[in-house]
Legacy VTK file of the C-alpha trace (Angstrom):
# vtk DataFile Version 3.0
C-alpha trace
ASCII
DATASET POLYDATA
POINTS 604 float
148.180 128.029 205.066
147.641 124.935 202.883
146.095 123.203 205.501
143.813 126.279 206.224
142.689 125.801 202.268
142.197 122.455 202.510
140.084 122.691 205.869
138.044 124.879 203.936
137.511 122.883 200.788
136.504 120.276 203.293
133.351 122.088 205.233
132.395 123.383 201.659
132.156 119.985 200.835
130.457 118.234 203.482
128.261 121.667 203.136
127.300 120.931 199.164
126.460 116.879 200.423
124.304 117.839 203.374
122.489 120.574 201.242
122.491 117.897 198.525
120.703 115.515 200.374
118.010 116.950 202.585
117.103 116.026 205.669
113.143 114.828 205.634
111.718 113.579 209.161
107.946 111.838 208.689
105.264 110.563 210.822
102.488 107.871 209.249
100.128 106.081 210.366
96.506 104.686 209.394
94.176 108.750 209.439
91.235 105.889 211.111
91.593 102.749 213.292
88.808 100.902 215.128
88.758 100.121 218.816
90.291 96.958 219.970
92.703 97.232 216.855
96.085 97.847 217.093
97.785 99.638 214.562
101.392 100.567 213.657
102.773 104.609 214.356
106.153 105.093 212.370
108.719 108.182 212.339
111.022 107.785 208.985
114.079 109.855 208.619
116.150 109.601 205.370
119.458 110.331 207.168
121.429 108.451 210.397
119.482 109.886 213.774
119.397 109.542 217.133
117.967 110.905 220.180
114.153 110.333 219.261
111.733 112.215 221.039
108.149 111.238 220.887
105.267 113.117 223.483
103.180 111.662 225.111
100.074 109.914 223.828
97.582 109.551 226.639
94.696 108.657 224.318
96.621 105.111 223.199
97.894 102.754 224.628
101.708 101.842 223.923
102.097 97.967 223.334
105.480 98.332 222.074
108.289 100.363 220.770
109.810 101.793 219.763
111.881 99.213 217.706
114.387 100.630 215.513
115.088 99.751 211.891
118.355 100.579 209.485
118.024 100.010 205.535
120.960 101.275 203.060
120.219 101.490 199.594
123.214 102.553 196.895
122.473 103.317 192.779
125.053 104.037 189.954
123.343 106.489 187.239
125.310 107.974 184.512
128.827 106.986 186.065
127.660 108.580 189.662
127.050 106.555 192.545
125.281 107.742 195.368
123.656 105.907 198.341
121.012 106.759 201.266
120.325 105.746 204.482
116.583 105.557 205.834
116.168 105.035 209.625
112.664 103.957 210.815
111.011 104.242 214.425
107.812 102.380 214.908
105.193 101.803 217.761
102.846 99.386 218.197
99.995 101.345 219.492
95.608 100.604 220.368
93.468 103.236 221.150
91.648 103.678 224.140
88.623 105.537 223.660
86.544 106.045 220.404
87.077 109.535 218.980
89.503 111.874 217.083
92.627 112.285 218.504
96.154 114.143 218.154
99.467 113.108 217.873
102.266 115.795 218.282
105.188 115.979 216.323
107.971 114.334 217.253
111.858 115.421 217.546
115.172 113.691 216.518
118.923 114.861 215.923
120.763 114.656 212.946
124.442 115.292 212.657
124.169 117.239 215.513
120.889 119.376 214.338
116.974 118.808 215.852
114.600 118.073 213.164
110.881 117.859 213.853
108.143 115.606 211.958
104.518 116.123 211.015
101.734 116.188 213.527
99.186 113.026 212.830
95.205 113.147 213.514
93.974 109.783 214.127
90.054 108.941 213.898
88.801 106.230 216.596
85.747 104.311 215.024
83.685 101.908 217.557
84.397 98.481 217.495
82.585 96.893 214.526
80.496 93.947 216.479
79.206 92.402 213.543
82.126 91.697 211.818
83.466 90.399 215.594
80.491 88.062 215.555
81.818 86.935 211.819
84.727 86.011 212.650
84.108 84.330 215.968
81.955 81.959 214.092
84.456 81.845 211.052
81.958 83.780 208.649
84.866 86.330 207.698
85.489 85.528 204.455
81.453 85.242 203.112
80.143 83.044 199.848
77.763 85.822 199.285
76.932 89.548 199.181
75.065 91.005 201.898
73.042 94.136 200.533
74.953 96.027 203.384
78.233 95.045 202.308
78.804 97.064 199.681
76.890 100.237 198.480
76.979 103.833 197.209
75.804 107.518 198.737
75.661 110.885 197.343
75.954 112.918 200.393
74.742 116.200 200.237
75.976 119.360 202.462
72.783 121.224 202.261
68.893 119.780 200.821
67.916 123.750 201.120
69.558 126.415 199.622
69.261 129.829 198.012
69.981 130.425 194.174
73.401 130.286 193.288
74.358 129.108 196.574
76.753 126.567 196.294
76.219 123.159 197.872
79.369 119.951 198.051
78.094 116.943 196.704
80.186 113.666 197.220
79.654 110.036 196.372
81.499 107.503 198.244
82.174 104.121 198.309
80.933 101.632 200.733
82.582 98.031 201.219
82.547 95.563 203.587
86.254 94.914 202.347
88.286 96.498 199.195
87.569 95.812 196.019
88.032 97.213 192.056
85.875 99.475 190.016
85.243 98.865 186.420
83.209 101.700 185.342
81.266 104.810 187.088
78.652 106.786 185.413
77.882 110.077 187.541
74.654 112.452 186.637
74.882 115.464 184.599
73.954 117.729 187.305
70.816 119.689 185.310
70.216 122.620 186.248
72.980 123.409 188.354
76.517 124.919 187.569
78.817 122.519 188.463
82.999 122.703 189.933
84.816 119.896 189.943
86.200 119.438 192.942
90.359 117.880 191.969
90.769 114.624 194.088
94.026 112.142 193.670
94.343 109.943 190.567
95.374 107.110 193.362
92.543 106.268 195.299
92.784 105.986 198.578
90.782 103.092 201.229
89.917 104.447 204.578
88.105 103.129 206.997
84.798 104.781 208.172
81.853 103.761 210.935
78.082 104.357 209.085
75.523 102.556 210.568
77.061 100.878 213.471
79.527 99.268 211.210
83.047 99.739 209.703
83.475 99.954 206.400
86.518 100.680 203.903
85.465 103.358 202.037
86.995 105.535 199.310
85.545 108.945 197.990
85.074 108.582 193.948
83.874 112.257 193.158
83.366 115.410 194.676
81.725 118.488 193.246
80.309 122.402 194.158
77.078 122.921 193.106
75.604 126.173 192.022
71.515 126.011 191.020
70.682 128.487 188.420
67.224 128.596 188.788
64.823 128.424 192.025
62.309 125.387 192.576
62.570 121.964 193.149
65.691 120.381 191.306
66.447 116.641 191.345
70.249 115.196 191.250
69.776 111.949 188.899
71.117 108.676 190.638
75.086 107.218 189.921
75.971 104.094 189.234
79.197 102.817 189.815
80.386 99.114 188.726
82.166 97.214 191.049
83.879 93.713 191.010
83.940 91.913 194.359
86.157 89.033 195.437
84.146 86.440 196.828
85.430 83.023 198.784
83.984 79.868 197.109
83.707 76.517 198.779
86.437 75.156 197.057
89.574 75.066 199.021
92.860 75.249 197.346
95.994 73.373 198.914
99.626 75.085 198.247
103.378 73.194 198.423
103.453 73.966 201.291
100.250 72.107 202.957
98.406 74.617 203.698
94.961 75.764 202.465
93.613 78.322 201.295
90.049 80.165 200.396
89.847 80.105 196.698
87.856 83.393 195.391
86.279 84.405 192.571
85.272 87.946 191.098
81.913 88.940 191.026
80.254 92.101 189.338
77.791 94.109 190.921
76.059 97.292 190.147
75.783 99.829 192.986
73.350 102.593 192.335
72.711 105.810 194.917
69.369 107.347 195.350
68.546 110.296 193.712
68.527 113.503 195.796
65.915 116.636 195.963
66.996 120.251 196.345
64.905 122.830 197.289
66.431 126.098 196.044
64.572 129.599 197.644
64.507 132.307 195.365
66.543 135.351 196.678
64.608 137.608 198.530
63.309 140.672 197.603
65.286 144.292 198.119
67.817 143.953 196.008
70.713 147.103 195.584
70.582 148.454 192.073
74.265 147.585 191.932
73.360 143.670 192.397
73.934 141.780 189.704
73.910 137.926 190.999
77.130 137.479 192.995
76.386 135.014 196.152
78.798 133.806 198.849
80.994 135.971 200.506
82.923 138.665 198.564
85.830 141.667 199.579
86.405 144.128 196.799
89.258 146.949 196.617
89.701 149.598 193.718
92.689 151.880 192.989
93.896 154.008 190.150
96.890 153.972 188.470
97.309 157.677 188.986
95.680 160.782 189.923
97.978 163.085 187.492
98.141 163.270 184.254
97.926 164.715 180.841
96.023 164.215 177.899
96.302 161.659 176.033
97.756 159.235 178.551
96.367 156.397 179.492
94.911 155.788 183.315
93.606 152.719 184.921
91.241 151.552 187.533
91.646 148.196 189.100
88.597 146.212 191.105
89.840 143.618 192.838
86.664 140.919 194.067
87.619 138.052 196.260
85.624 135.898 197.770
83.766 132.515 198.348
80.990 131.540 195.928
80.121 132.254 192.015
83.255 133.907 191.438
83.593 132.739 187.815
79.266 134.046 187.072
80.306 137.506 188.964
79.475 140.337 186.544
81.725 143.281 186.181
80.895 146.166 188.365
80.276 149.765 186.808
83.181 152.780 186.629
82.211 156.272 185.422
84.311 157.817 183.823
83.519 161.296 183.067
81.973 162.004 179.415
85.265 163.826 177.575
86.815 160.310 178.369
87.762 157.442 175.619
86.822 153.993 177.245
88.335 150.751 176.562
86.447 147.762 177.408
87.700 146.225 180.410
90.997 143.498 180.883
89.371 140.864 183.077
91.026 137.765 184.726
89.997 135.273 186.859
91.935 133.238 189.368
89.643 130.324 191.113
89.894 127.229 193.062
87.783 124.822 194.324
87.689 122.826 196.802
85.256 121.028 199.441
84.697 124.424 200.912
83.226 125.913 197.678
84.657 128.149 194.845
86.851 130.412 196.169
89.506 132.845 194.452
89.506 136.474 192.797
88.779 138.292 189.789
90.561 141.320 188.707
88.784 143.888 186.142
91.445 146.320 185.086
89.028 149.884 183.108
91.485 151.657 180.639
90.409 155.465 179.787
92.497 157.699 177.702
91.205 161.633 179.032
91.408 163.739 175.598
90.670 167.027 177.511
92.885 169.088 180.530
90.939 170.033 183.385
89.882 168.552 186.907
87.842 165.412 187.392
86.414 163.066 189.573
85.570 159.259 188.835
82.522 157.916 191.512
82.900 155.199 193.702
82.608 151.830 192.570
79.958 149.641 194.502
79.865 145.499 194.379
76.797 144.324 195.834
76.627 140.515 196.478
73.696 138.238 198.646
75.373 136.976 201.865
74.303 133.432 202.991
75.976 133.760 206.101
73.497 136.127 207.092
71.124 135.826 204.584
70.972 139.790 203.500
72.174 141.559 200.994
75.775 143.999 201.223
77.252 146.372 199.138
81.130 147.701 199.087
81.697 150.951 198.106
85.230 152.188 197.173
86.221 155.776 197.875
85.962 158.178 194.940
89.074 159.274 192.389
90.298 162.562 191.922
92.163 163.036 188.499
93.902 166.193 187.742
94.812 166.363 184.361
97.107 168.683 182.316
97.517 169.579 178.543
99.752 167.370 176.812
101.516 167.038 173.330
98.632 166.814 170.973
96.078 167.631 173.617
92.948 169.685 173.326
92.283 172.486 175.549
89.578 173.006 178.564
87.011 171.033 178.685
83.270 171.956 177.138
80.150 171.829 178.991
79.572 168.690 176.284
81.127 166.761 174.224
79.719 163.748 172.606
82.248 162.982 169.980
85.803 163.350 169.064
88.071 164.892 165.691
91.412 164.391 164.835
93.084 168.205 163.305
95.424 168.263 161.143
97.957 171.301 160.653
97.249 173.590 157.639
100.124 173.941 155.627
100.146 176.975 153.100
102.328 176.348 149.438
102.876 179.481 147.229
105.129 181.898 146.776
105.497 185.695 148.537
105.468 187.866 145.578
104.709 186.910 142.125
106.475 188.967 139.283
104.238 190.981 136.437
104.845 188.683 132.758
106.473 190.733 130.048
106.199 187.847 127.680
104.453 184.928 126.008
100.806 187.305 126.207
98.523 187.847 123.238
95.227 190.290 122.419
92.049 189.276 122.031
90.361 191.144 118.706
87.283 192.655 119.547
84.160 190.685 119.128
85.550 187.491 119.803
83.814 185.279 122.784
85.454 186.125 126.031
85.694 183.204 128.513
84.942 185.986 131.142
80.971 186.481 131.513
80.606 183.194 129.765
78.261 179.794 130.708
81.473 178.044 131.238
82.971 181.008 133.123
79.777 180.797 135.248
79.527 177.427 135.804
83.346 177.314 136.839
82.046 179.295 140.341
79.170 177.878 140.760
79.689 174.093 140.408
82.283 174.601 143.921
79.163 176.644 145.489
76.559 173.859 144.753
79.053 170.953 146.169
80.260 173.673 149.233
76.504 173.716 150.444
75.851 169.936 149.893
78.588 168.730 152.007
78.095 171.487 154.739
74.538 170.163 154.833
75.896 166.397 154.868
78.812 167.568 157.349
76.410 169.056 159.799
73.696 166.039 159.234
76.746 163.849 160.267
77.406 166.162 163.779
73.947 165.870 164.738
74.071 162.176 164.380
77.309 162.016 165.928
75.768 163.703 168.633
73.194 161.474 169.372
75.310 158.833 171.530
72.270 156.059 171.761
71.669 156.547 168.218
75.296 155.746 166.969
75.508 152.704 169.403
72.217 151.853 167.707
73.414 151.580 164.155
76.460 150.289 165.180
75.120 147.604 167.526
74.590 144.704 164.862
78.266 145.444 162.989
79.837 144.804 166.867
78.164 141.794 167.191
78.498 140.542 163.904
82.522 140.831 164.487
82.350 139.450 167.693
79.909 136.531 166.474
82.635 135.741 163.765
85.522 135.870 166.389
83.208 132.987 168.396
83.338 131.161 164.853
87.121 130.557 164.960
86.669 129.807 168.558
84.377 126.731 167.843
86.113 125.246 165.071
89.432 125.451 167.363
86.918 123.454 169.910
87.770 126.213 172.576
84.355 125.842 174.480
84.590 128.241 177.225
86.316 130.924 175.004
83.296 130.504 172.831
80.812 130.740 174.981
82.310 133.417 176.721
82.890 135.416 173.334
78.499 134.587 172.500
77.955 135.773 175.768
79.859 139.157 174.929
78.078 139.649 171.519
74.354 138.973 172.856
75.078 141.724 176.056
76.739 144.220 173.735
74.219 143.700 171.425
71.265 144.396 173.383
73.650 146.944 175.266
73.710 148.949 172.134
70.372 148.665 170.558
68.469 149.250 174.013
70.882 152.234 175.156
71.015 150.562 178.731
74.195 150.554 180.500
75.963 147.065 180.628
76.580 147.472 184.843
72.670 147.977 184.426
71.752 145.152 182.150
69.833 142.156 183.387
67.427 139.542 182.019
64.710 141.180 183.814
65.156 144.522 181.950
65.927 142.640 178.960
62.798 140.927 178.529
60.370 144.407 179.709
62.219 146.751 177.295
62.326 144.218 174.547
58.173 144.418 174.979
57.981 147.629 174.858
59.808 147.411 171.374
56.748 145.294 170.031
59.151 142.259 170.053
57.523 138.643 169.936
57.807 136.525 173.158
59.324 133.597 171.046
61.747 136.009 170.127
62.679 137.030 173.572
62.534 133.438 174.721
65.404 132.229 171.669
67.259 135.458 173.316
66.584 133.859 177.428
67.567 130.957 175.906
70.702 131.737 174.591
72.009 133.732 177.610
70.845 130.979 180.057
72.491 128.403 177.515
76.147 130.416 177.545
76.485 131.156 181.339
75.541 127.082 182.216
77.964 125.605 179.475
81.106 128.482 179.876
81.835 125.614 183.269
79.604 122.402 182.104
81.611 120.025 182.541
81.306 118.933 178.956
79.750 120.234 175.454
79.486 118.584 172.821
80.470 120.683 169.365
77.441 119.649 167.603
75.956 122.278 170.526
78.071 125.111 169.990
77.379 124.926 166.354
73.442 124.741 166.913
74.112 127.764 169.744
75.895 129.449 167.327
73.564 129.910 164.553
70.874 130.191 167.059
72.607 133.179 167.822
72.905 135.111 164.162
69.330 134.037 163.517
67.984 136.034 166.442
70.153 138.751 166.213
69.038 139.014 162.414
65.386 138.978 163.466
65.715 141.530 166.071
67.562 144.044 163.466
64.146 143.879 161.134
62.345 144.361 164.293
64.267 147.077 166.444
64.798 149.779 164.039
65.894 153.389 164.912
LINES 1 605
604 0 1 2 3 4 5 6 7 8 9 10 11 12 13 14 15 16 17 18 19 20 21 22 23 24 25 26 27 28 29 30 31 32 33 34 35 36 37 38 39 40 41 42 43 44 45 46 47 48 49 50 51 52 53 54 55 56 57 58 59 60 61 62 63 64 65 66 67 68 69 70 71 72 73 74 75 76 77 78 79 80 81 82 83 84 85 86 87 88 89 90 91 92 93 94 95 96 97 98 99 100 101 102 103 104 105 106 107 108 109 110 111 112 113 114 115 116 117 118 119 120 121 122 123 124 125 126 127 128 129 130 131 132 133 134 135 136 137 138 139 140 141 142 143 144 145 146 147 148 149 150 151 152 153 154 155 156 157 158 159 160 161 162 163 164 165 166 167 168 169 170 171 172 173 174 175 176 177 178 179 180 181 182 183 184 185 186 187 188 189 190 191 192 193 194 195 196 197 198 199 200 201 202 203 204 205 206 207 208 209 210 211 212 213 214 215 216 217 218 219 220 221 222 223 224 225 226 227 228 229 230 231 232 233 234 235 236 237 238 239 240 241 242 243 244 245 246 247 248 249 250 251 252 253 254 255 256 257 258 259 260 261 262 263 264 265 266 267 268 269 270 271 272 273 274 275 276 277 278 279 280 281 282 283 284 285 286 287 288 289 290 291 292 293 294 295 296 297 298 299 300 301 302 303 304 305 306 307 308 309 310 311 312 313 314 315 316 317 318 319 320 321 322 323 324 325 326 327 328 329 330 331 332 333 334 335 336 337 338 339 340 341 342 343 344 345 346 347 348 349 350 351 352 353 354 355 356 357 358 359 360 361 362 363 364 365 366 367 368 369 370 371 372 373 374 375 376 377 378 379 380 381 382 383 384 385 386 387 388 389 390 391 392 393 394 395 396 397 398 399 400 401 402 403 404 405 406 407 408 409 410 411 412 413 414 415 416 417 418 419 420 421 422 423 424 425 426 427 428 429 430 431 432 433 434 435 436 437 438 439 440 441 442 443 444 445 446 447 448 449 450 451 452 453 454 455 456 457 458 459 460 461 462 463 464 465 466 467 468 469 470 471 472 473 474 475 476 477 478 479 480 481 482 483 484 485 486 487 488 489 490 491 492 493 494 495 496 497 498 499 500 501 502 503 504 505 506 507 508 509 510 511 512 513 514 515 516 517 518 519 520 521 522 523 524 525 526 527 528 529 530 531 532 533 534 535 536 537 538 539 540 541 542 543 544 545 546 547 548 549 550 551 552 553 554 555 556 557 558 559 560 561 562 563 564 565 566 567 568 569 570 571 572 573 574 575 576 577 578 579 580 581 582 583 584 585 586 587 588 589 590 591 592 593 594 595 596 597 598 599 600 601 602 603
């Protein structure tokens, strides 16, 4: 039995070290090689192995290998030891053919256990004949700097693209061998919203072929492009400093007799030419449930439920995924039926971007509270969104929602034909008494001929004082109704108290320096604003409407061009890659001033 436990003990053991101390099994080698140059392949495994097996490789040619290699290491930390054991197959391998090329993953047991490593794609360059020519005539290691030795491009994905299509923009290094960078200064992108694109903090030197030659080259910044207006748009030059090791004549003699080239570092500016775009103008046609989305979109809605009773909240979730201006997507439009109390819609966005664009979702979650039992049916939602793949425009539409709702604690009755406001009742509660007893005491006479209060001016007044106030407050009470009534005229009044909340909500955000939040919250104000005072739907609001029913209002064009401004201002700096505060703060009283202009013009 004993030995049974400690058999037991033992596995769990050996169990905890093994799990411990996880088995990794890796494949490197260089991602590009040239031809004629032979370069190393090497499968690490951080635990004792055996039985390697490598496929075969009929693109390269095996020189030699593979050689094995055994290094133990040991550390004591915090009174625990604990050692490791890497072992390390390598081949010396040279390509064959120019190319790009696979190398499957390779196999090797552990402890009785097959792990497998990482596949490896290997890029053949052709043979670089100048810098075979250099070295054949010992010209390797150059006194000067050729003006193709080391340079800067922007490469561009696309020179011809719609509006808010987005388009990669690198730059990348070019050098005849590696060198440092002291300084980089990239353009602002005008005119375009721009995505960083997240590269390492470590740069990396690869090699590359451009031109007939191989170079070491090392990306320095990528980043998605979205133009926010059509025309002809220019991407300013970058400059990027570099310092450049170059061998002087001098030849410097160590203990040991040898020599050896001497260098010295020399700073040169490398500058890339600047780059046209020529952005198209979407065409023509578009759905009335377009509101600027381009790339490639999905979209799903569902409801929280289709039961219910009053007074309980239900929600309706859009889901819209996709490739392209996620973050500048506008929220599409839910009806809800009229005897419904809307909330203004939970919105989050989840993005990322890489070399293939801006990709990622954004979930609008519509909260309605029904204050009325009955039977009722919220439209489909529609999301239409410009294609580039196929250069057309599509729109999803989501199936419709049936909502059955029932009379709930609190809750009103059926529905009316209309109903354009809401009141909260209160319970009348009656105080008195059931019978009141005759007095047989503490009564007196009044002699005749004294003044009665009964038939008297104060006896008079006493009734009709209540009448008088009675018939001005029914008069004020149903003035109020009417108003109430009048949805676009409420919203109207109301429009410039919103905004002046949400403009002082924006104020905290810019003295906490949150840029995007503030933006985002200007951005909110000047739609709901103009929302409000024009009675237009937001799904329905654009800067095309904006600026034809402003017009008809008698407003001046410098007026609706501060307005333009503003809007065109928020949606480019919400992403900019930097803003500096002195603009918010202009931005921001930008903003009151026209919104306190348009108030003494607009006026319902």
């Amino acid at each position: 039995m004993r030995k049974c436990i400690f058999f037991f003990f033992l596995m769990f053991s050996m169990g905890w070290v093994f799990a411990a101390n996880e088995v990794t099994f890796k494949a490197s080698a260089p991602s590009a090689v040239a031809m004629g140059e032979q370069f190393r392949l090497t499968y690490t495994v951080n635990a004792e192995a055996k039985d390697l097996r490598v496929q075969s490789m009929p693109d390269f040619e095996v020189l030699m290998g593979p050689s094995q290699s055994v290094s133990h290491s040991s550390s004591w930390v915090n009174g625990k030891s604990s050692s490791e054991t890497t072992v390390s197959f390598t081949y010396i391998l040279m390509p064959k053919k120019e190319g790009t090329f696979q190398i499957a993953p390779a196999t090797v047991k552990v402890n009785g256990a097959n792990y497998t490593s990482n596949g490896l794609t290997i890029k053949v360059l052709p043979e670089d004949k100048k810098a075979k020519a250099s070295a054949s005539s010992g010209e390797e290691n150059s006194t000067s700097i050729g003006k193709d030795d080391f340079f800067i491009r922007m490469i561009v994905s696309d020179r011809d693209v719609y509006e808010q299509e987005g388009l990669l923009v690198t730059f990348k290094l070019y050098a005849a061998r590696p060198c440092n960078l002291s300084g980089a200064k990239f353009p602002d992108f005008a005119g375009f919203l721009a995505q960083e694109v997240e590269l390492p903090e470590q740069k990396q030197w690869e090699k590359d072929n451009y031109n007939g030659r191989n170079y070491f080259t090392v990306t320095l910044k990528q980043t998605v492009l979205y133009p926010q207006r059509s025309g002809d748009i220019t991407i300013e030059a970058g400059e990027v400093d570099a310092v450049i090791p170059v061998a002087t004549q001098r030849k410097v003699r160590s203990i040991f007799d040898d020599f050896f080239d001497a260098y010295q570092e020399v700073n040169k500016k490398l500058t890339t030419t600047p780059v046209n775009i020529h952005v198209k103008p979407l065409p023509s046609g578009k759905p009335a449930s377009f509101s600027g989305a381009v790339g490639t979109f999905s979209m799903s809605a569902d409801i929280s439920t289709n039961s219910l009773k009053t007074n309980e909240a239900v929600t309706v979730k859009v889901t819209i995924s996709g490739n392209g201006n996620v973050k500048l997507v506008k929220n599409p439009e839910v009806k809800f039926p009229n005897d419904f109390e809307i909330y203004d819609p939970k919105v989050d966005t989840n993005t990322k971007t890489t070399t293939s664009g801006v990709s990622g979702t954004k979930t609008i979650e519509y909260m309605a509270i029904p204050r009325y039992a009955g039977d009722f049916e919220i439209p489909a939602v529609e999301f239409a969104y410009f294609d580039t793949k196929t250069q057309s425009y599509k729109t999803i539409k989501s199936d419709s929602f049936k909502l059955h709702v029932e009379k709930g604690e609190g809750g009103e009755g059926e529905a009316p034909v209309v109903t354009n406001f809401s009141t909260n009742k209160e319970n009348v509660k009656f105080l008195g008494q059931d019978i009141r007893f005759l007095k047989t005491k503490g009564f007196h006479f009044i002699p005749k001929g004294e003044e009665l209060f009964v038939g008297s001016l104060a006896y008079v007044l006493w009734y009709l004082i209540p009448l008088v106030l009675f018939i001005v407050f029914s008069i004020l009470y149903r003035k109020q109704i009417k108003e109430n009534a009048d949805v676009a005229r409420v919203r109207n009044k109301k429009a410039n108290k919103i905004a002046v909340k949400r403009l002082k909500n924006a104020g905290k955000l810019m003295k906490e320096n949150k840029k995007e939040e503030f933006y985002e919250e200007v951005l909110r104000a000047l739609w709901g604003y103009l929302s409000d005072k024009l009675n237009i739907p937001p799904a329905n609001l654009t800067k095309d409407n904006i600026e034809t029913e402003l017009a008809k209002y008698g407003v001046d064009e410098s007026l609706v061009k501060d307005f333009m401004d503003i809007l065109n201002t928020c949606e480019f700096a919400r992403y900019a890659p930097s803003q500096a505060s002195d603009a918010m703060d202009k931005l921001y009283s930008l903003t009151v001033d026209a919104i306190g202009k348009m108030e003494n013009i607009i006026k319902k």
